[in-house]
MIRO-264065 format. One record per residue: x, y, z of N, C-alpha, C, O in turn; residue in three letters. Coordinates in steps of 0.05 Angstrom, whole numbers, plus 32768, in hexadecimal, padded with zeros to 4 digits. Atoms other than C-alpha are relative to their C-alpha. Layout:
BEGIN
XYZXYZXYZXYZala...
This chain:
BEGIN
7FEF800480167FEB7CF57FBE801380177FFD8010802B800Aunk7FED7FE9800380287D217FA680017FF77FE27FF87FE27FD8unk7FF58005801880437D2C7F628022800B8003802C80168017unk7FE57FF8800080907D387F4C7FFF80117FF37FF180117FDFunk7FFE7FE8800A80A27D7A7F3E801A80017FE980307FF77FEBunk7FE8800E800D80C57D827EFC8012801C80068023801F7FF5unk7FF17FE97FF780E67DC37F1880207FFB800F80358008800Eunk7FEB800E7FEC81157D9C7F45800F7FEB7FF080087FE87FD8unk7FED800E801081457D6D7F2D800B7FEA801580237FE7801Aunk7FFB80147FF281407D347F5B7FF77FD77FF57FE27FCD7FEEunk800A801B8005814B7CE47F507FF87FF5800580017FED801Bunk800E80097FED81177CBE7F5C7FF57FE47FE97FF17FEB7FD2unk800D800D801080FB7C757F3E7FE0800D7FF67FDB800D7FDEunk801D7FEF800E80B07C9C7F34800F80137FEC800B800C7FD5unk7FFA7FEC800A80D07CD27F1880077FF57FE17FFE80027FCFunk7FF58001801380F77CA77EDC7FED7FF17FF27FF07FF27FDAunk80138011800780B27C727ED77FF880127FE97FFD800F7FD1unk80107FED8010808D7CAC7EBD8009800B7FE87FFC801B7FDAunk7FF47FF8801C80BE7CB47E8180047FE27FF380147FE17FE1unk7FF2801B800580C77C677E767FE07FF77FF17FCA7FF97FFAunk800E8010801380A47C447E337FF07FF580187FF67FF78030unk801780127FEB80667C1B7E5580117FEA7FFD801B7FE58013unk7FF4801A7FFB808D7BD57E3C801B7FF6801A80237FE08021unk7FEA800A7FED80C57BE07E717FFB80158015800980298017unk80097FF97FE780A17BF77EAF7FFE7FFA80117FFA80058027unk800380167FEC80A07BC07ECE80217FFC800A80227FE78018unk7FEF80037FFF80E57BC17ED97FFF801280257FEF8023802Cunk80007FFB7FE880FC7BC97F2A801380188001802680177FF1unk7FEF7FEA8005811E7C087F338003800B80207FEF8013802Cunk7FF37FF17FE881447C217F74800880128004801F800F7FFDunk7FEC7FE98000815E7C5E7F7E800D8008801E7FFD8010802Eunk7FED7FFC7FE081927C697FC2800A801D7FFC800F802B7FE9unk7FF37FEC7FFA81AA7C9D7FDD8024800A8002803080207FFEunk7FED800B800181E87C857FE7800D7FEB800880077FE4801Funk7FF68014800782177C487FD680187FF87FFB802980077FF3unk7FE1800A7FFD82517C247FD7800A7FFC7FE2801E80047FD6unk7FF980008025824E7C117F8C7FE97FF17FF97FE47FD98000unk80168012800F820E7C057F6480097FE87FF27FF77FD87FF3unk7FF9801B801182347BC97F3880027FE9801D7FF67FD4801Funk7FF8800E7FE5824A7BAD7F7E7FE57FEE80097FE17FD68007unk8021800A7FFD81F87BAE7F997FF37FF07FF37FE57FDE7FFCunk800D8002801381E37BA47F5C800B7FDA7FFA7FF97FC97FF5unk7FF08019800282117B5F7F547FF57FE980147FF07FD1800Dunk8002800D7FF082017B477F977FD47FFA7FFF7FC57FE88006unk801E800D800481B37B497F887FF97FF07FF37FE37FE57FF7unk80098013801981B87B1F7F49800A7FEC800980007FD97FFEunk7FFB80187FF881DE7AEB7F717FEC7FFE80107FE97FE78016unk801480147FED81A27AE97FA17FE280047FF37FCC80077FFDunk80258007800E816A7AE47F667FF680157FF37FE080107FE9unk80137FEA800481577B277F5180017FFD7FE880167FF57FDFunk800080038023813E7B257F05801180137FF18023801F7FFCunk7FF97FF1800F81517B4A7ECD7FEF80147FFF7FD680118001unk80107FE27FFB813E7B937ECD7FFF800D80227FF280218026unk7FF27FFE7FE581557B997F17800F80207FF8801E80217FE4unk7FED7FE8800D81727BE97F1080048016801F7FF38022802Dunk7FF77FED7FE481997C107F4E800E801A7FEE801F80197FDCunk7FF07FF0800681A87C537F428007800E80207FF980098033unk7FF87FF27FE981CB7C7E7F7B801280117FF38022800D7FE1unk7FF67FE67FFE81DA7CCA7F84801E8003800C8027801A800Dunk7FEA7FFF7FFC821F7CB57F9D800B7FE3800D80007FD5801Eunk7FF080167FF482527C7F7FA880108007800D8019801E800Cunk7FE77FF87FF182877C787FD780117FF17FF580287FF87FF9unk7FE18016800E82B57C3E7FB07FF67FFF7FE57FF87FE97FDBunk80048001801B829C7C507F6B80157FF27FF3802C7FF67FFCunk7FF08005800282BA7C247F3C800880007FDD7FF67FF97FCCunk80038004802182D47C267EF1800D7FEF7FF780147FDD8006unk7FED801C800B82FB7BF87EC080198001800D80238013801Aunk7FE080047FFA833E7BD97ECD7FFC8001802680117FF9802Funk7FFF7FFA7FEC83297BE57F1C80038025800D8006802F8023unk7FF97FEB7FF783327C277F1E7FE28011800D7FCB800F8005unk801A7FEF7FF883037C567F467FF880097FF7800580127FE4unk800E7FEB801182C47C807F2F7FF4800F80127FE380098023unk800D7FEC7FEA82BF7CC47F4B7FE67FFF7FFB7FDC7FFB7FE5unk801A80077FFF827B7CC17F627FF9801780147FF4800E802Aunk80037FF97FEA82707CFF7F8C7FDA800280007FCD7FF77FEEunk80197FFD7FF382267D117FAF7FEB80107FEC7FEE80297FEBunk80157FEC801881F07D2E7F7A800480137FE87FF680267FDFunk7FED7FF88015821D7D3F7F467FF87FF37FE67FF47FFC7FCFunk80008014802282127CFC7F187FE97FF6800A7FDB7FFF801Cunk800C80177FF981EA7CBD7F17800B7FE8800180117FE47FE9unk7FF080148007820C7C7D7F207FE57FE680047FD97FE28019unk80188016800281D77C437F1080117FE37FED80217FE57FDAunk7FFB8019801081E27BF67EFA7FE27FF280017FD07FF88010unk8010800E800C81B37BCA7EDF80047FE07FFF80197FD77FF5unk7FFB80187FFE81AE7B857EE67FED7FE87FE17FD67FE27FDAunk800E800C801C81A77B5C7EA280097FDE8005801A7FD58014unk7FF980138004819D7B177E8A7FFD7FF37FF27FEE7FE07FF6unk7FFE800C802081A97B017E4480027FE57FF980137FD68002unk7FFC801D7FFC819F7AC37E3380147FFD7FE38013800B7FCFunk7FE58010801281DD7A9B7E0A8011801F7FF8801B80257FE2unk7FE47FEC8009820B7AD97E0B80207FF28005802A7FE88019unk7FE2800A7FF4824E7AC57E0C8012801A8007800B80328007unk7FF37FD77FFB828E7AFC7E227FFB800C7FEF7FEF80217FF1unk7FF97FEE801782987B0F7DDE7FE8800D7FF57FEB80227FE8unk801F7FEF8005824C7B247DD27FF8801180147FEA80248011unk80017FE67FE682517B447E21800080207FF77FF180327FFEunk7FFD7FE68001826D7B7E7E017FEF80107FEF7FF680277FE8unk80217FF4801282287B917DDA7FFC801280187FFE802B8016unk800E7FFE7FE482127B9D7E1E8009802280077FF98033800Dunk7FFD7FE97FF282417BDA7E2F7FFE800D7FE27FFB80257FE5unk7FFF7FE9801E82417BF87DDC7FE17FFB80047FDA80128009unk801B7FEA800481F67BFE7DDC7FFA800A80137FE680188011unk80057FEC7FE981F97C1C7E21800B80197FF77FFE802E7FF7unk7FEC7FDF8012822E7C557E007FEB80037FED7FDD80157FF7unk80187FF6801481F97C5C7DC97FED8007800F7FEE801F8011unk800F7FF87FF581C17C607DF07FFF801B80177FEB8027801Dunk7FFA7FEB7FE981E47C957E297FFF80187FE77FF3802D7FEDunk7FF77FE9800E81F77CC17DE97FE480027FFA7FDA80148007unk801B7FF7800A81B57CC27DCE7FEF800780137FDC80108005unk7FFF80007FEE819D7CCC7E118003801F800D7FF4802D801Aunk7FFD7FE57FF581BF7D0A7E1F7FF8801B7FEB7FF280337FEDunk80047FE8801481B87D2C7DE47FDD7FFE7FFE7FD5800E7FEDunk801A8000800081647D1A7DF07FFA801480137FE480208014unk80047FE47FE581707D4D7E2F800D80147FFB800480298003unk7FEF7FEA7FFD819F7D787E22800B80027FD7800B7FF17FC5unk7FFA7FF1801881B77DA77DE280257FEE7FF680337FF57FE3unk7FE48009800881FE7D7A7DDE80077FF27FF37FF07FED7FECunk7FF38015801A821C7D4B7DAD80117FEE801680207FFC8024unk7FF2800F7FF2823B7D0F7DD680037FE57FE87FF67FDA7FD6unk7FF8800F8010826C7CE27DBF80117FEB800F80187FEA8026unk7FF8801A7FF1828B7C9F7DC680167FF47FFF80197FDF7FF2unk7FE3801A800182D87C8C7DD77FF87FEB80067FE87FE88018unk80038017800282D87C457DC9800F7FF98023801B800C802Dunk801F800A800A82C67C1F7DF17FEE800780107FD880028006unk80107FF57FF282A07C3E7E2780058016800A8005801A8023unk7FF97FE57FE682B27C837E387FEC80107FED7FEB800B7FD5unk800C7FF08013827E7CBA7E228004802180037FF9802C8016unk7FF47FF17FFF829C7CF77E157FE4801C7FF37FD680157FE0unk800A7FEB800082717D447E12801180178001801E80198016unk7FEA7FF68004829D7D7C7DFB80137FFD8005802080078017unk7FE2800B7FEF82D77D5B7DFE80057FF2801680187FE28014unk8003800C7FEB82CE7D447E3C7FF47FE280067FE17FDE7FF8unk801080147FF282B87CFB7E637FEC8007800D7FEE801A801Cunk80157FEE7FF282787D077E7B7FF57FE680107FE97FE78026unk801180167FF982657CBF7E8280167FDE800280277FDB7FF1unk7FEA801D8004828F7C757E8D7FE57FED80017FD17FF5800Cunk800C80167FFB826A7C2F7E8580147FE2800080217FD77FEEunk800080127FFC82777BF77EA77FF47FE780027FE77FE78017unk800A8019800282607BAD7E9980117FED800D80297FED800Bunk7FEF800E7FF582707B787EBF7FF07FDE80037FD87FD98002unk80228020800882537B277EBF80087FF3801680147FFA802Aunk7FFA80187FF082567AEA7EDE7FFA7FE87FEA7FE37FE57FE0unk80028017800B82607AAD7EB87FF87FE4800080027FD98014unk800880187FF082407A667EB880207FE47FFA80247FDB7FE4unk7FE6800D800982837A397EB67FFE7FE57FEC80117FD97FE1unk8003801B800B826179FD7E977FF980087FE67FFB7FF67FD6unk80068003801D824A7A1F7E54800C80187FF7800480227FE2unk7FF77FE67FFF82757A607E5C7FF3801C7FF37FFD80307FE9unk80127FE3800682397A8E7E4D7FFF800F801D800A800C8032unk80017FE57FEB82217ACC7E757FE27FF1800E7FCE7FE68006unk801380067FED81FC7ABE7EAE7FF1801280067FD8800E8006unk80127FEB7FF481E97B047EC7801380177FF0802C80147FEFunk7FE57FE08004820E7B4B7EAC7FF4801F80157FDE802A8010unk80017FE67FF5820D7B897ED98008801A7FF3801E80257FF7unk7FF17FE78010820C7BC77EA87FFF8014801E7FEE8016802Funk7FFB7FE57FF6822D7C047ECE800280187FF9801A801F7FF8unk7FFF7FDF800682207C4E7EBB8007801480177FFE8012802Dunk7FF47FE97FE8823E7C857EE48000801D7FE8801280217FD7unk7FF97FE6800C82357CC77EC47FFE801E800F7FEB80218020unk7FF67FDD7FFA82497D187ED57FEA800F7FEF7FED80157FD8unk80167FE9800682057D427ECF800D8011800E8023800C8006unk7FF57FE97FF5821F7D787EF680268002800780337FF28014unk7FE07FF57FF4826C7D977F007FFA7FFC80217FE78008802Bunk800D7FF87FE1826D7D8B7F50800F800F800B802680118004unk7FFE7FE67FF382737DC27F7A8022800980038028801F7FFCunk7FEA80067FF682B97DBA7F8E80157FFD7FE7802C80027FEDunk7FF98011801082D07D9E7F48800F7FE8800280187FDE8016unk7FF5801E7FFE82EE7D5F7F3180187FFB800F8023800F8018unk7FE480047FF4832B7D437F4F8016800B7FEB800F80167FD6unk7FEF7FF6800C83687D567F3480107FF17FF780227FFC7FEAunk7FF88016801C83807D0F7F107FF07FFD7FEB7FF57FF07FD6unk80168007801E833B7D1A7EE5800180127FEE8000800F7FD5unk800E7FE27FFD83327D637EE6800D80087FE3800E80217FE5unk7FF97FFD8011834E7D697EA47FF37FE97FE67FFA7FF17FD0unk8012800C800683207D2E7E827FE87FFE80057FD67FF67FF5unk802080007FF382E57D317EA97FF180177FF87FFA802D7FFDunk80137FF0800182A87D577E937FDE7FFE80187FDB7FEF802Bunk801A80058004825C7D5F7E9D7FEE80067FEE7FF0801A7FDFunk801A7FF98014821D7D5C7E767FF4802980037FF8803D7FF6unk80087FE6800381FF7D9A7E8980158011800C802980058012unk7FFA7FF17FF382197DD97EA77FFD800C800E800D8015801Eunk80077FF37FE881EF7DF67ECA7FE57FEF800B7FDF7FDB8000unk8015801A7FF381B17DD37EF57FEA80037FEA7FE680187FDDunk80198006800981787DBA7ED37FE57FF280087FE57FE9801Eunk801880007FEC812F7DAA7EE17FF37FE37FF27FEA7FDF7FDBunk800A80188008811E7D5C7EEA800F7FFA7FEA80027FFA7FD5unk7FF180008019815B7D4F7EBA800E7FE1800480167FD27FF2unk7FFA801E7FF6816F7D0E7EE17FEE7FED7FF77FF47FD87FEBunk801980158004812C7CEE7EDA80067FF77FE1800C7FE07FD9unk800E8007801A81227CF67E9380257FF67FF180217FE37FE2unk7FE08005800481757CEB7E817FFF7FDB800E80117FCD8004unk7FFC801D7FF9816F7CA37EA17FE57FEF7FED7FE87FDB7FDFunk80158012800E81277C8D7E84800A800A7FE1800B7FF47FD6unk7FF67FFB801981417CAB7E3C80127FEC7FFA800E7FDE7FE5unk7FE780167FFF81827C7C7E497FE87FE680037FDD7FE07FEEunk800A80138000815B7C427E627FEE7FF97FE27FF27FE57FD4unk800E80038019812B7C4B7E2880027FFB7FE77FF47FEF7FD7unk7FEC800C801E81607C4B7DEF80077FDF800C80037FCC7FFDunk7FEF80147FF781807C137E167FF87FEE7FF980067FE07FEAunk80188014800581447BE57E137FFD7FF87FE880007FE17FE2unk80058004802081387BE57DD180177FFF7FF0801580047FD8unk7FE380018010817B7BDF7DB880047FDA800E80097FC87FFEunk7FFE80197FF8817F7B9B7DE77FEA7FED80027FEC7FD58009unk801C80138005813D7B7F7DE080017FFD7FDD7FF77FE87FD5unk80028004801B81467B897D9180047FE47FF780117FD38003unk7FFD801B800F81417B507D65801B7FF77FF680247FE07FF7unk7FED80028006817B7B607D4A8018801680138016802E8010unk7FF17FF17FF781B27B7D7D73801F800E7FFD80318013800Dunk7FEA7FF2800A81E27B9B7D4E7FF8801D7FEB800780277FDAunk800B7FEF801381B77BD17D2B800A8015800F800E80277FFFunk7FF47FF27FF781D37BFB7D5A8026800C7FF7803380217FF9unk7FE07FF98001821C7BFC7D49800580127FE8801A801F7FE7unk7FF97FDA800C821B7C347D167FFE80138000800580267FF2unk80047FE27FEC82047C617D46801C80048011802580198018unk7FE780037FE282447C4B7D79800C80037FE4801680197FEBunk7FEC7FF5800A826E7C567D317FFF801F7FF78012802E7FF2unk800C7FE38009824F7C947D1E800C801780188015802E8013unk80027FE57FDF82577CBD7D6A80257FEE800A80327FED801Funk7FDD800E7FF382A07C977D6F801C801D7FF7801D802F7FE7unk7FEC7FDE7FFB82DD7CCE7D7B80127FF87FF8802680057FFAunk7FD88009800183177C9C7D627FF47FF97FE37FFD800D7FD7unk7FFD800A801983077C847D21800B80127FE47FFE80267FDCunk7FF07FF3801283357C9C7CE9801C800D801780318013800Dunk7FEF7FFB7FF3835E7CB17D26801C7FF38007801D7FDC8001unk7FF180117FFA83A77CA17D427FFD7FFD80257FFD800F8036unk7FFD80067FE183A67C827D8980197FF28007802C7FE87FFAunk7FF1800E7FF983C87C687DBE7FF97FEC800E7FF17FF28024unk801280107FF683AD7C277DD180147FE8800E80297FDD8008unk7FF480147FEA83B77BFA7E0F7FF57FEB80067FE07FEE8012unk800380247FFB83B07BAE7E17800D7FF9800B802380038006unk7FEF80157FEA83CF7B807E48801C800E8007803280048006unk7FED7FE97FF383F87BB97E64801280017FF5802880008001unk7FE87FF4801984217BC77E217FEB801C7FEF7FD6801E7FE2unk800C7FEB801A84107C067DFD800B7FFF7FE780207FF47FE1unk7FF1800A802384177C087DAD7FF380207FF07FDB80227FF1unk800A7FEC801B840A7C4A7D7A7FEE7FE97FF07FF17FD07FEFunk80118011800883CF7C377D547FEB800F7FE37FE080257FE8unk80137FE5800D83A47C5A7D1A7FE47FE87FFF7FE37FD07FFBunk801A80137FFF835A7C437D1F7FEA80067FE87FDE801B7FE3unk80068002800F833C7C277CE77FE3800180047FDB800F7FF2unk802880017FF182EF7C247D007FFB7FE58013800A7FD5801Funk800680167FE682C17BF67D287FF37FEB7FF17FE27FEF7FDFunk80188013801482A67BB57D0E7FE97FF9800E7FE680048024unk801880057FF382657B987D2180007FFB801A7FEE80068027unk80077FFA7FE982747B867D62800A8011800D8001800D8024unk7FFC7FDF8002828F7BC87D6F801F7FF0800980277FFB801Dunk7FDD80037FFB82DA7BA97D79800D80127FEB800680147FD3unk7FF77FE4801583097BE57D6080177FEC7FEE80267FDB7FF6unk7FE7800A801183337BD37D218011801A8001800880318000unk7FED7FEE7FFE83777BF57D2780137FF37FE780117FDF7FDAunk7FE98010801183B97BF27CFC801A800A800A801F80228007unk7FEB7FF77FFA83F77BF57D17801F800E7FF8802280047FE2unk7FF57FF6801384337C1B7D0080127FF07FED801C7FFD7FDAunk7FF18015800B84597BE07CE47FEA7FF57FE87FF37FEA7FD4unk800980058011841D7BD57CBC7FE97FEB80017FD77FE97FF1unk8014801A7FF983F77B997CDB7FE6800F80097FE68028800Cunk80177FF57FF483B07BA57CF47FF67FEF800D7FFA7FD78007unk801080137FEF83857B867D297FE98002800F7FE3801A8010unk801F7FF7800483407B827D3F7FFF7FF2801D80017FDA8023unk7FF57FFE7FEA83457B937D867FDD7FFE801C7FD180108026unk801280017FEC830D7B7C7DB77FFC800B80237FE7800D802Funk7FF47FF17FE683267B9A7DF9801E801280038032800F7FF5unk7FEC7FED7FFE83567BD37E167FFB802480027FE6802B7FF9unk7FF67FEB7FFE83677C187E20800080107FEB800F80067FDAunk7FF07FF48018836D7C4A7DEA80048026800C7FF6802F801Eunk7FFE7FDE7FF483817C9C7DF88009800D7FDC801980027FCDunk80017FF98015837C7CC27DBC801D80127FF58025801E8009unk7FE17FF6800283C97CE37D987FF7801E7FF57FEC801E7FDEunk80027FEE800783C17D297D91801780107FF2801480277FEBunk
């Protein structure tokens, strides 16, 4: 036999079991070395059967990917980039997006369970640590066309535990953070089963919206003015808060307001 040393700071499925509630143990858990894109894997297993609770994490991608298409730096033992394979029964789109706001709730509570930091949440999935992105989530589904519910959803987490060696690129390197600063011991393990663990219980709840005054509470725009982007028009915006299903209410300068389910926002300093 061996045991895991909590001195080291390596990802491993044993490693995150051993912090995971007994009710979601049973859950299959992968961990790679490296990957083309956990949502990608992770997509193509649920088209050939794999249940719910299906979970790839990998120490690096090579085609990381985030919203809108755009890439997610993903370098080599820096982050964790893990998806999850869910399957809700009678969700439709407009309830999909539970899926990535109690994942932002659950990452913030999450980090601040490891680490001394306060993390917070640009709408609708970016999670920000001094100032900084530390973390993006991506969700993504597949639909059944005959009753236009959710067939399967692939949550995507990618987050920045460590600054990497080299630092960020130089289109981020001015947004991009990480959680910690300097290394820490077995900080992966317990930072993913902490996440998984809020996660669970936020989407197994009876009720699933008991969460959303934690995602308005740790939110960075509200009372704020933004600049928010939809169907590739930008508009000035002041944001009024989040309603239950965390869609941001804004008001525009003309006076109208609207209760905005998808898009872009960058904050007006």
């Amino acid at each position: 036999g061996y045991c895991l040393s909590d001195e080291t700071d390596i990802l491993s499925a044993q490693g995150i079991y051993k912090y995971l509630r007994p009710e979601i143990r049973d859950m299959e858990i992968c961990v790679m070395d490296i990957v083309e894109s956990t949502n990608t894997f992770v997509r193509e297993q649920a088209n050939a059967g794999k249940p719910e609770g299906y979970i790839v994490l990998a120490n690096e991608q090579t085609n990381g990917r985030g919203r809108l298409n755009r890439s997610f730096f993903s370098p080599k033992d820096t982050g964790i980039y893990m998806s999850i394979l869910l399957r809700p029964e009678n969700y439709s789109g407009q309830q999909a997006v539970r899926i990535t706001t109690m994942a932002a709730v659950a990452m913030c509570e999450a980090i601040e369970a490891v680490s001394d930091e306060k993390a917070e949440i640009k709408w609708v999935n970016d999670i920000f640590v001094r100032g900084k992105k530390v973390c993006g989530i991506l969700t993504e589904g597949s639909f059944n066309l005959e009753n236009g519910l959710l067939d399967y959803a692939v949550l995507g987490v990618g987050i920045n535990i460590y600054q990497p060696e080299t630092g960020f690129p130089e289109e981020i390197n001015s947004t991009a953070g990480a959680v910690f600063q300097q290394r820490q011991g077995d900080v992966k393990n317990r930072l993913i089963s902490e996440f998984l663990n809020r996660f669970y219980g936020y989407y197994s709840a009876a009720s699933q919206t008991d969460y959303v005054e934690q995602y308005r509470n740790r939110s960075l725009v509200i009372g704020k003015s933004v600049t928010l982007t939809s169907f590739n028009e930008a508009r000035n915006a002041f944001v009024l808060g989040i309603d239950e299903e965390c869609h941001l209410l804004v008001r525009y300068p003309d006076g109208t307001e609207e209760r905005c389910s998808s898009g872009e926002i960058s904050i007006c300093f």
